[in-house]
N, C-alpha and C positions, 0 to 999 in steps of 0.2 A: 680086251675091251673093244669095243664097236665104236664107231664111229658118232653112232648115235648116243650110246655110254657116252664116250669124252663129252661131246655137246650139251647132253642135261648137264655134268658136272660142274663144267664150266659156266652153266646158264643159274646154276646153285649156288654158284661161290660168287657169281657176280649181284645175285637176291640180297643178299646179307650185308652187303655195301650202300646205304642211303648217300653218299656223297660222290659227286662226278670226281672230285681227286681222290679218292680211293680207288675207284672203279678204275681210274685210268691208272694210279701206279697198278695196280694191280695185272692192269694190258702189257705194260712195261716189264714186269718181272717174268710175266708168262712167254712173252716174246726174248726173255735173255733166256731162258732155261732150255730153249730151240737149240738144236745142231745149227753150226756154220755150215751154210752152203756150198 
């Protein structure tokens, strides 16, 4: 997957959320699902 892949995906799963507490847990679980640094 491209770079550009991931980014629509993400720009698509963030569409489907009308609410800014969706959207943000939504930030929140994508940022736990990161490798530790």
């Amino acid at each position: 997957m491209t770079i550009n892949e991931a980014q629509n995906e993400v720009v698509e799963e963030f569409e489907d959320f009308t609410d800014w507490m969706d959207k943000y847990q939504m930030l929140i679980d994508l940022g736990n699902e990161l490798d530790v640094l």
